[in-house]
C-alpha positions as CSV (number, residue, x, y, z in Angstrom):
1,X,2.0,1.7,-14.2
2,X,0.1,4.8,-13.1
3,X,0.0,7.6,-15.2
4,X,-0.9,11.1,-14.0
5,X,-1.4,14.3,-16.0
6,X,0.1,17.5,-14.5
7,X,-0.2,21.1,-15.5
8,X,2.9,23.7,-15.7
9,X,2.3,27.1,-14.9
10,X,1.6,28.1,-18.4
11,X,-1.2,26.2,-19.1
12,X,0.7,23.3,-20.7
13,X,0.1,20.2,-19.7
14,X,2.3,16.8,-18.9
15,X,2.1,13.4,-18.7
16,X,4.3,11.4,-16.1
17,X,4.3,7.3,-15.3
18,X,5.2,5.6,-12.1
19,X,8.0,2.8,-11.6
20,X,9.4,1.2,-8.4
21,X,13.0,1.4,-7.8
22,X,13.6,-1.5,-5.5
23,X,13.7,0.2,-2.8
24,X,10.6,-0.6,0.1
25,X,9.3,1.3,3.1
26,X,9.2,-1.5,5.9
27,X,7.1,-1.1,8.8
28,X,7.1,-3.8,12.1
29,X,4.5,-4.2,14.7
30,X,5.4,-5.8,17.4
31,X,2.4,-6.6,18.7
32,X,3.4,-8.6,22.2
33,X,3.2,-12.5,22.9
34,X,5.8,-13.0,20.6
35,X,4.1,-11.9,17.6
36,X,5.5,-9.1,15.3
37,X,4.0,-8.3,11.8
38,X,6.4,-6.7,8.9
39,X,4.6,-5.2,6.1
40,X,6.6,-3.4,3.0
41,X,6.0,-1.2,0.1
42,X,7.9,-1.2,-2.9
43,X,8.9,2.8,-3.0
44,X,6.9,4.2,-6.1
45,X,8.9,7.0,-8.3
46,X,7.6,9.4,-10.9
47,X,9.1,10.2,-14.8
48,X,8.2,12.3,-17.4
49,X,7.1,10.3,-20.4
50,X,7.4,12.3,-22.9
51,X,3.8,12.4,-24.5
52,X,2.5,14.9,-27.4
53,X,-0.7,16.9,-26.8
54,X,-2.7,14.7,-28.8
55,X,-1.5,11.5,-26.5
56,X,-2.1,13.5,-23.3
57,X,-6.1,14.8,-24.5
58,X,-6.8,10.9,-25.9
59,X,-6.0,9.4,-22.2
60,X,-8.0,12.5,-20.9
61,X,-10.8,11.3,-23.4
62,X,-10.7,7.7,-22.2
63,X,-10.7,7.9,-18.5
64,X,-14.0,10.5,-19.2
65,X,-15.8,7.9,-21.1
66,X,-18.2,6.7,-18.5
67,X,-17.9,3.0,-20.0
68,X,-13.8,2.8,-18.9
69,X,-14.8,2.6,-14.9
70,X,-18.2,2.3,-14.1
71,X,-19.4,3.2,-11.1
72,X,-20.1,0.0,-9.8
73,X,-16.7,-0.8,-10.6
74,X,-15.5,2.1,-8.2
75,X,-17.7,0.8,-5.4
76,X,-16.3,-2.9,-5.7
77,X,-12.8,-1.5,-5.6
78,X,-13.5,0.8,-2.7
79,X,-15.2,-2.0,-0.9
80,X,-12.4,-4.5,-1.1
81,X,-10.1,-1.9,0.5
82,X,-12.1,-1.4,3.1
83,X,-12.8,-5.3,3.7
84,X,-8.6,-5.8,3.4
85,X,-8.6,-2.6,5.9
86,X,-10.7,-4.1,8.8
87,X,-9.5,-7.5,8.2
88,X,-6.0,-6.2,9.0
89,X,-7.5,-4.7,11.6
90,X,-9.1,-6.9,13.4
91,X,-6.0,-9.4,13.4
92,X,-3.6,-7.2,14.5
93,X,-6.3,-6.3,17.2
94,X,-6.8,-10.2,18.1
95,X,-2.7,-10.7,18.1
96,X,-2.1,-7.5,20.9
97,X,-4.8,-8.4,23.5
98,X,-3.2,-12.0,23.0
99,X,-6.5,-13.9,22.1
100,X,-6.8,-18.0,23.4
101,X,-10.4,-18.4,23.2
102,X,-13.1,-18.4,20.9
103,X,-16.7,-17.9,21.2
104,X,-19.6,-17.9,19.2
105,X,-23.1,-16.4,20.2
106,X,-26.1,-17.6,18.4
107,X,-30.0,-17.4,18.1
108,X,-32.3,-20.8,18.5
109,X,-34.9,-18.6,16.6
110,X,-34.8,-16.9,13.4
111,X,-33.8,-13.9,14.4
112,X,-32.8,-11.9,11.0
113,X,-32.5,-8.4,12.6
114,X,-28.7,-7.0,12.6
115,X,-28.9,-3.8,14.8
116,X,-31.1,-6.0,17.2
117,X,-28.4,-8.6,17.5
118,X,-25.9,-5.7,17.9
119,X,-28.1,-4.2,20.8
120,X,-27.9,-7.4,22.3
121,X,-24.3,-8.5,22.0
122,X,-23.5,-4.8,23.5
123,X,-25.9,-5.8,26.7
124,X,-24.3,-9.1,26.7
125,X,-21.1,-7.6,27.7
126,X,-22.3,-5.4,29.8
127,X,-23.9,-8.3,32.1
128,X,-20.8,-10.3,31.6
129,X,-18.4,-7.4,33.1
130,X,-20.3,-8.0,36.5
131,X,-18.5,-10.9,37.0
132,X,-15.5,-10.7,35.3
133,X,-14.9,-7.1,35.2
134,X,-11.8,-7.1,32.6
135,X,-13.3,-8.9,30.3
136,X,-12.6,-7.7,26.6
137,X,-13.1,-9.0,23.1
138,X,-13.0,-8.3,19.7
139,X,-16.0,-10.0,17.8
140,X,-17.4,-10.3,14.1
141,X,-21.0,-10.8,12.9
142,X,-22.2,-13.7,10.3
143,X,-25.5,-14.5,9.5
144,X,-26.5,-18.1,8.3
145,X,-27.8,-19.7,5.5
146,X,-31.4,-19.4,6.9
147,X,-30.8,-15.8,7.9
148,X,-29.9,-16.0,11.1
149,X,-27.1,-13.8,12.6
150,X,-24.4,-15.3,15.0
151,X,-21.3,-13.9,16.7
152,X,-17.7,-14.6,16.4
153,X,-16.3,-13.8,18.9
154,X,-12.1,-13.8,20.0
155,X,-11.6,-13.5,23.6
156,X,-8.7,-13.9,26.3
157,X,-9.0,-17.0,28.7
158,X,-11.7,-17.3,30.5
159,X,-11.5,-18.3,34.1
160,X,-12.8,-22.0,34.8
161,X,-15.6,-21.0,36.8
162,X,-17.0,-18.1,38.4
163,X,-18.8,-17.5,42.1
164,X,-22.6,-17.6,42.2
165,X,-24.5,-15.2,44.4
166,X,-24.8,-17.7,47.0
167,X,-21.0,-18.5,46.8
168,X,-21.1,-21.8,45.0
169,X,-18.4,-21.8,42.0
170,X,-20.7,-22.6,38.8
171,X,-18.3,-23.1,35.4
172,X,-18.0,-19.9,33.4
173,X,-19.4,-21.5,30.5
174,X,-22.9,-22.2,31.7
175,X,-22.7,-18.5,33.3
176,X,-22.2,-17.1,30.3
177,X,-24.8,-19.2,28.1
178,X,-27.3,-18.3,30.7
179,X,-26.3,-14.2,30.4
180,X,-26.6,-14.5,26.7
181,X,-30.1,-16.2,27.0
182,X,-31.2,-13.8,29.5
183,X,-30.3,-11.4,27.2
184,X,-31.9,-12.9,24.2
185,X,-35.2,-14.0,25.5
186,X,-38.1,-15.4,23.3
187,X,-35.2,-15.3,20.7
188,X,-33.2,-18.2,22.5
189,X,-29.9,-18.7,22.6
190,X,-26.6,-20.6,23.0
191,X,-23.2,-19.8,23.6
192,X,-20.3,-22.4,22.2
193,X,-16.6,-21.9,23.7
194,X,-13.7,-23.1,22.6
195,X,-10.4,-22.9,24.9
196,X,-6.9,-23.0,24.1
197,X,-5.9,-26.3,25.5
198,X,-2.1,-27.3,26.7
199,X,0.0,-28.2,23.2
200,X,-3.1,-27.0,20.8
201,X,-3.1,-25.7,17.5
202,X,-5.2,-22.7,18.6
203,X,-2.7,-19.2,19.0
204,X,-3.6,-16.2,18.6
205,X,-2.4,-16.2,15.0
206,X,-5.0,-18.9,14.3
207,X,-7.7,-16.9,16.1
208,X,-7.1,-14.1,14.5
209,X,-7.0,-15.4,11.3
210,X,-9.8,-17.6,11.6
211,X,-12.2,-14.2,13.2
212,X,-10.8,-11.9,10.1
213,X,-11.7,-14.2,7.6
214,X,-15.2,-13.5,8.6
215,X,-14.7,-9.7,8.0
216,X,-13.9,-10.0,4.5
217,X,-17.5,-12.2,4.2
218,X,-19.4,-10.0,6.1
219,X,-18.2,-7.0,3.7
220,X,-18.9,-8.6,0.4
221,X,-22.9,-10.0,1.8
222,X,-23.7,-7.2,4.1
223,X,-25.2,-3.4,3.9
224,X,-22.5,-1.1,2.4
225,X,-22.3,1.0,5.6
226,X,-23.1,-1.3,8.5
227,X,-20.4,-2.1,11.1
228,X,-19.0,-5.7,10.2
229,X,-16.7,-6.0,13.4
230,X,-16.5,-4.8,17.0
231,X,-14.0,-4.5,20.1
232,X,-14.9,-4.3,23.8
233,X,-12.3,-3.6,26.3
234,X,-8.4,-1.7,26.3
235,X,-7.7,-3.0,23.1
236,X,-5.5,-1.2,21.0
237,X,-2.1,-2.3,18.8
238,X,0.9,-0.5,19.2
239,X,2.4,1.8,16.7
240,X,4.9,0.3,14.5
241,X,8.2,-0.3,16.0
242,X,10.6,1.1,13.3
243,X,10.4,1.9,9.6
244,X,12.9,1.6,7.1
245,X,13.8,1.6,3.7
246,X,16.1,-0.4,2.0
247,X,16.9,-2.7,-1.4
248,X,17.4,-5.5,0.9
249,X,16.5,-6.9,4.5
250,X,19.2,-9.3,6.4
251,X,17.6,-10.4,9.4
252,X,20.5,-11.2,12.1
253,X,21.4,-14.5,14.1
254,X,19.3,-14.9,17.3
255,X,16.0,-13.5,18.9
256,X,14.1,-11.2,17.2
257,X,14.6,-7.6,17.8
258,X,13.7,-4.5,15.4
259,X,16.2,-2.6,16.5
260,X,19.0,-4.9,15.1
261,X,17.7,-5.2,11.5
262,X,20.5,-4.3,9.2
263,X,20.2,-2.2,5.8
264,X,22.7,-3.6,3.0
């Protein structure tokens, strides 16, 4: 339960406590492909609880005691909603553009720098829109054990292979492993790409939970401001579709549609 002090007009002050009434806001993203994300909160309601003066100045006393939250305390909490914020994020983001294909950028060398590896992933894509022009991603960085960074990142299918200069179709894997080392120079580099073959395992769901997780790791190891996550490209998800509230959610017979939810 929260508990809030208030303040009437005369000076007097109040203490009121939440409770949840059953009742939940419900909001549904439809976010294309056939996948659609509900999320609900459990309505919060305010009452009076009826404390003296004496009750009301102790709880004031105790949250002013700087041993009750300490300020590391506040930083771990605010950090954990922001890693649970981006890691939404960034799946909901992986789900709309409809992600098949995952990619992973890495250094031969040591290469420890962040913002350097940043700098190059942006010039990576700028290369790689030269020859495939709508090319868009949403990516996460990781560094290694031995302090390398790497990056993750979720992309849509890539096309088999792409024309060289002098005509002759070359496979769009070993085009993009040589951008990224012509990109990375001294530092070296390698590209691994993994498709989404015929009857796999590997949706978008999958790739977007398996790229998120690696928000909520970069969040807890890395620099308290630094950017853990990226997109390239018309990315965007949708607003949700509908929101309601109700005690209870019966979800009718058939396809899916938002519209049709019913309140009982």
């Amino acid at each position: 339960m929260a508990i809030r002090i208030l303040e009437n007009a005369d000076g007097s002050r109040y203490a009121v406590g939440s409770y949840h009434d059953g009742v939940f806001r419900v909001k549904a993203h439809d976010l294309g492909a056939g996948h659609i994300e509900v999320s609900g909160v459990e309505r919060t309601c305010w009452q009076e609880l009826g404390w003296t003066a004496g009750q009301i100045q102790d709880y004031l006393d105790m949250l002013a005691d700087p041993d009750h939250q300490s300020d590391v305390d506040k930083r771990a909490r605010a950090l954990e909603v922001a890693a649970n914020r981006a890691k939404t994020r960034v799946r909901k983001l992986c789900k709309a553009m409809g992600a098949d294909t995952l990619m992973t950028l890495t250094y031969k060398g040591n290469q420890q720098d962040l913002a350097l590896c940043k700098a190059h992933l942006k010039e990576f894509v700028r290369r790689v829109r030269r020859v495939i022009p709508d090319f868009r991603a949403v990516c996460g960085f990781e560094q290694q054990k031995r302090g390398a960074w790497h990056v993750h990142m979720a992309t849509v299918r890539l096309p088999a292979s792409l024309k060289a200069r002098n005509g002759v179709l070359v496979k769009s894997w070993n085009v993009l492993r040589a951008i990224w080392r012509s990109v990375t120079k001294a530092h070296g580099g390698n590209v691994d790409i993994s498709a989404r073959k015929r009857h796999s395992q590997r949706t978008a769901a999958r790739i977007a939970a398996y790229l998120s997780k690696y928000i909520t790791k970069a969040f807890e190891e890395g620099d308290k401001w630094s950017n853990r996550w990226t997109k390239f490209g018309d990315v965007e998800v949708p607003p949700p579709s509908t929101s309601v509230s109700s005690t209870r959610l019966m979800r009718p017979f058939g396809r899916l549609r938002w519209s049709s939810w019913v309140v009982v």
